[in-house]
C-alpha positions as semicolon CSV with decimal commas, in nm:
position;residue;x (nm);y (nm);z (nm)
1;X;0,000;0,000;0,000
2;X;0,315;0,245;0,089
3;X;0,496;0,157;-0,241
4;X;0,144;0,260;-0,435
5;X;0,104;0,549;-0,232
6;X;0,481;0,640;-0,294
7;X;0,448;0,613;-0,715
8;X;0,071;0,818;-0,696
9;X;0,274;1,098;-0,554
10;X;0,541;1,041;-0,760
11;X;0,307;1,061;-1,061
12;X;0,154;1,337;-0,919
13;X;0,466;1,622;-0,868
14;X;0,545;1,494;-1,235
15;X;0,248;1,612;-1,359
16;X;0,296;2,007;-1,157
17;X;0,603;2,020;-1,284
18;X;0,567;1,948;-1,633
19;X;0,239;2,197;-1,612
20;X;0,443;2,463;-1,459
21;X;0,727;2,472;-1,748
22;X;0,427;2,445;-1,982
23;X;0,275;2,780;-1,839
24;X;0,624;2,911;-1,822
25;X;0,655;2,847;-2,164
26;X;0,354;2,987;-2,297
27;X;0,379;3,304;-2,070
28;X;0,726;3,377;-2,226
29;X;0,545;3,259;-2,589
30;X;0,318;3,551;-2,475
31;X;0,533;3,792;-2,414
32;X;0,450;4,128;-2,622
33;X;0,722;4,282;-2,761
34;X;0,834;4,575;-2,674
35;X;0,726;4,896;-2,878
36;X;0,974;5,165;-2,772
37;X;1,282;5,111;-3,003
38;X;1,529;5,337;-3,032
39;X;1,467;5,533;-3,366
40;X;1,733;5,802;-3,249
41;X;2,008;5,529;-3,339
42;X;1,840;5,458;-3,714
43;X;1,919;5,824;-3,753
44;X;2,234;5,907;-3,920
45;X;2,400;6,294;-3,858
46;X;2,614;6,396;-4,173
47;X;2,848;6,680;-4,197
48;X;2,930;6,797;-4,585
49;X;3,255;7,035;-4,627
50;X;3,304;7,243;-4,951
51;X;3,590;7,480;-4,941
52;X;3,527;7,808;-5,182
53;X;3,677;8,135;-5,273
54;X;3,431;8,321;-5,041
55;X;3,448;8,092;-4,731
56;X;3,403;7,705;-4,595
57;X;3,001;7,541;-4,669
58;X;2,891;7,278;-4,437
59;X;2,575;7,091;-4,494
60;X;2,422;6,980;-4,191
61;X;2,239;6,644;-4,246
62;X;2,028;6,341;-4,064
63;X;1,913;6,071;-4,243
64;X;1,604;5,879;-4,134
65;X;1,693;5,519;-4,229
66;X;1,440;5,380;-4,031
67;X;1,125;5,241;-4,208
68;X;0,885;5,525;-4,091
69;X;0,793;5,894;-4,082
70;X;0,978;6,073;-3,802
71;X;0,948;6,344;-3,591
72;X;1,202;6,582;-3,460
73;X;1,082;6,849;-3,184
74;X;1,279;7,130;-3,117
75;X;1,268;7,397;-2,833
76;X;1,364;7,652;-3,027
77;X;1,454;7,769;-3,347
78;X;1,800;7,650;-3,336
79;X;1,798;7,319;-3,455
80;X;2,176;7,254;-3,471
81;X;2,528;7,368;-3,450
82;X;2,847;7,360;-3,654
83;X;3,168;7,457;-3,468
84;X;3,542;7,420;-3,616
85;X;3,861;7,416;-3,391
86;X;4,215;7,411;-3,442
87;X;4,440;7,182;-3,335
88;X;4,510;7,313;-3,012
89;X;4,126;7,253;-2,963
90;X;4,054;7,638;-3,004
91;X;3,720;7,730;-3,126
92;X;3,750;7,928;-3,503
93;X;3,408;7,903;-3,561
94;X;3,048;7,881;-3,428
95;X;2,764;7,908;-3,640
96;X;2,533;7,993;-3,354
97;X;2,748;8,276;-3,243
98;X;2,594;8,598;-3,259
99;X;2,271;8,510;-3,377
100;X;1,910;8,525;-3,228
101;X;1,670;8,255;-3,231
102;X;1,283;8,251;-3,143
103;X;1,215;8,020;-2,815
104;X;0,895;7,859;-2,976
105;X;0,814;7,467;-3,065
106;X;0,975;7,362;-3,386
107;X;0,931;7,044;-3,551
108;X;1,093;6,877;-3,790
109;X;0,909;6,513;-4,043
110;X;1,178;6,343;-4,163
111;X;0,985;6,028;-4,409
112;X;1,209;5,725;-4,408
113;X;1,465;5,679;-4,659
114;X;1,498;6,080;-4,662
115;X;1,734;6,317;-4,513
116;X;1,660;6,695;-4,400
117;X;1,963;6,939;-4,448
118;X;2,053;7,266;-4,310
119;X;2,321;7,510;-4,414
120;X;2,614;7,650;-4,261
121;X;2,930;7,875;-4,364
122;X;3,249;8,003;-4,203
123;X;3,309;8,329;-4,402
124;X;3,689;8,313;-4,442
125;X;3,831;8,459;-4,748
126;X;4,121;8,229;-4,922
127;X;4,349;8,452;-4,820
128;X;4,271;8,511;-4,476
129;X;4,288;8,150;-4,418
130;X;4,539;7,948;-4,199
131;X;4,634;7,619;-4,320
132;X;4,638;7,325;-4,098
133;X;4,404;7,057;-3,958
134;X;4,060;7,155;-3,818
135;X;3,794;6,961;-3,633
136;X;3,431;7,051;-3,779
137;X;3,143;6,924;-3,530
138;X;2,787;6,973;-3,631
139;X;2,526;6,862;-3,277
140;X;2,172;6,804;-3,357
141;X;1,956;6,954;-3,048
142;X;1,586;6,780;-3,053
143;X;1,410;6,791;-2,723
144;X;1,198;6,444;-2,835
145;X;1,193;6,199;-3,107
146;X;0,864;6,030;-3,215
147;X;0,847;5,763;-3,178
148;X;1,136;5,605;-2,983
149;X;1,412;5,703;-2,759
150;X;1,584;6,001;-2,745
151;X;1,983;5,974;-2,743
152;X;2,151;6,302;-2,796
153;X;2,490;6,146;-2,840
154;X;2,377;5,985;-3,145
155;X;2,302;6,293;-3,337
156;X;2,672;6,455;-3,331
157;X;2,913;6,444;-3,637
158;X;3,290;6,453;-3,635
159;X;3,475;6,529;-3,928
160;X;3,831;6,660;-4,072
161;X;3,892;6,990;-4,274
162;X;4,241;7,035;-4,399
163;X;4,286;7,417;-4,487
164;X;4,634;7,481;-4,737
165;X;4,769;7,779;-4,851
166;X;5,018;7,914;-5,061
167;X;5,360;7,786;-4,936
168;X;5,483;8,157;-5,022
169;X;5,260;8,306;-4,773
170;X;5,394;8,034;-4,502
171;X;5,457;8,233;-4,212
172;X;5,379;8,381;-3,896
173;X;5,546;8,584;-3,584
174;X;5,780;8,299;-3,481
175;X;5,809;8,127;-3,855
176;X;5,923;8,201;-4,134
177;X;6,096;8,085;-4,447
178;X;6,001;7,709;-4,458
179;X;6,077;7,506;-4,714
180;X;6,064;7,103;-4,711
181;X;6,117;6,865;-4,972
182;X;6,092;6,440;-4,986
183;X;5,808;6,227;-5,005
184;X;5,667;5,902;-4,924
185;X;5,730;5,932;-4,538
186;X;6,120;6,091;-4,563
187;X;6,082;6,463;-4,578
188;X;6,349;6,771;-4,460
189;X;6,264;7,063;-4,362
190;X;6,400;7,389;-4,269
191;X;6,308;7,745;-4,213
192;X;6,403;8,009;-3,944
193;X;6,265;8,094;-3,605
194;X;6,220;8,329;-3,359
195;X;6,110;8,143;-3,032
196;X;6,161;8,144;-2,671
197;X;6,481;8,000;-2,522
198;X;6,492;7,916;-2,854
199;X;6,319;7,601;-2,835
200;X;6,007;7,524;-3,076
201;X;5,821;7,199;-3,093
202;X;5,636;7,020;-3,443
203;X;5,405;6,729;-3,504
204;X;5,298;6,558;-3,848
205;X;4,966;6,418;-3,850
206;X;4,652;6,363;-4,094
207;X;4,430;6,473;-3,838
208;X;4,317;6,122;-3,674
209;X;4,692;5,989;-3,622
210;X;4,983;6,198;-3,467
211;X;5,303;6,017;-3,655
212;X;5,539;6,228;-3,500
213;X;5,606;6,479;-3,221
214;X;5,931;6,623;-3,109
215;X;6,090;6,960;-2,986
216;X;6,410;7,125;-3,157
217;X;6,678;7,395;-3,069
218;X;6,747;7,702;-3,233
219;X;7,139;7,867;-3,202
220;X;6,967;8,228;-3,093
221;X;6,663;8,230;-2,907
222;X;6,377;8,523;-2,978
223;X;6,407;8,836;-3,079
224;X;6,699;8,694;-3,345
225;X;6,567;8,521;-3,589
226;X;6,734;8,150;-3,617
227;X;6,816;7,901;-3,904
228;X;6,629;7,522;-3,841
229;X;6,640;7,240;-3,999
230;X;6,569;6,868;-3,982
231;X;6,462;6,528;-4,086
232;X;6,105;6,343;-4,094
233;X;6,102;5,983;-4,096
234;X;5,742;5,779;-4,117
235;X;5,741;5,394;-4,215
236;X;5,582;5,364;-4,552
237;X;5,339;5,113;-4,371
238;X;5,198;5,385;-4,123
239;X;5,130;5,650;-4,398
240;X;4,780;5,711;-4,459
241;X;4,585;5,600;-4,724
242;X;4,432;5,906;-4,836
243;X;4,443;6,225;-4,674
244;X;4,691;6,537;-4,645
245;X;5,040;6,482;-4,371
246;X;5,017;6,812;-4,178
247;X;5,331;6,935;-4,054
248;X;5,266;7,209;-3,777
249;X;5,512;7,413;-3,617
250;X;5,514;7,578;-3,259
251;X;5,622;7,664;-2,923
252;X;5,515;7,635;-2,598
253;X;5,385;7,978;-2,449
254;X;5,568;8,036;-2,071
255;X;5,259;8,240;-1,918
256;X;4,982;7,903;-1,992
257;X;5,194;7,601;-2,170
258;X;4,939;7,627;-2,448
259;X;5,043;7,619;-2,862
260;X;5,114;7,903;-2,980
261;X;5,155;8,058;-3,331
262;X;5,107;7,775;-3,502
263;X;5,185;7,706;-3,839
264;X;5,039;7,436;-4,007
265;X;5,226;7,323;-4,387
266;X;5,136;7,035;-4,594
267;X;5,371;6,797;-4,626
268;X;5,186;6,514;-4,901
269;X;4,856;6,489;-4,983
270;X;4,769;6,059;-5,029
271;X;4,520;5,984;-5,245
């Protein structure tokens, strides 16, 4: 009677347990999916550069690649902003500098598979400009996204602007006089300077990758001006694929440490 008693209970958790996974099962079968996706991240932020005779154009740009109509909502009238900084990380230029905009609800339909653009431009002559390697940013600024999540961080753009000028005009208060020659990752270069304690630094980059960064002595240290000159050396293998090697002269100020007159010359431009 014990050993029949024994397997009817046996048989009997068997049959809870199987019925509880079951339920589990079909609960988790059940589950709804959820509805609040992140559409922020199947929008794309695009920065276009165009360098002309008047100034620098940027074309500020999300794409919706998402498979529906979306809306951006705004707090304001500015919708975005473009800055550009140097390579010391000084600010150049700031679209939203200086202008007003209306505090009132703005909103943006982007359909899917289309992009919304707005326009930008640093007014720099050609020859006002200063060559060298800039950083352009262009920062979306929604308040909400419908639908989905809002992620700020998703809707800023970094690219690179490379600004050249005429190697004749190559010069500033501590530089003058450069010439380089070589390719291919060997270059020389000389010039004169006119530097505290007659020590200047340089680096070569394209504007992603610093190749190389070192600090050289002048014989006569400011207000003479002194002769410079010396050697660049890059393996072939770390040379960029396309892009422009930047050389940039400077020194280091006493008062703050920072960069100072810099002066930015291309070296090669890879293609």
């Amino acid at each position: 009677m014990k050993q029949l008693t024994k397997s009817l209970f046996a048989i009997f958790l068997s049959i809870v347990v199987t019925t509880s996974i079951l339920s589990a099962c079909t609960k988790e079968e059940k589950k709804p999916e959820s509805k609040t996706g992140n559409v922020s991240s199947q929008l794309k932020p695009v920065i276009s550069i165009q360098q002309r005779n008047n100034g620098i154009d940027f074309l500020a740009v999300i794409e919706n690649q998402s498979n529906h109509t979306v809306t951006l909502s705004f707090k304001s009238s500015k919708m975005f902003d473009v800055t550009v900084s140097n390579s010391s990380n000084k600010e150049v230029f700031r679209h939203s500098k200086g202008k007003t905009y209306e505090q009132k609800q703005e909103n943006v339909q982007i359909k899917a598979g289309a992009s919304h653009i707005w326009k930008s431009k640093w007014r720099v002559p050609a020859e006002e400009r200063k060559a060298g390697i800039y950083k352009v940013k262009a920062a979306f600024t929604p308040s909400k996204i419908t639908p989905g999540a809002l992620k700020t961080e998703d809707l800023t753009v970094e690219e690179t602007l490379t600004l050249q000028a005429g190697l004749g005009d190559v010069k500033n208060n501590s530089f003058r006089n450069i010439h380089f020659s070589g390719k291919d990752g060997v270059y020389k270069v000389s010039g004169e300077a006119r530097v505290f304690e007659a020590s200047f630094a340089y680096t070569v980059s394209d504007g992603h990758t610093i190749f190389v960064e070192k600090h050289e002595q002048t014989s006569e240290a400011a207000p003479a001006w002194a002769p410079f000159s010396f050697a660049i050396k890059i393996p072939e293998e770390d040379l960029p694929i396309n892009g422009t090697l930047m050389l940039e002269l400077f020194y280091f100020s006493p008062k703050d440490g920072e960069r100072t007159d810099i002066l930015a010359v291309p070296l090669q431009r890879f293609k």
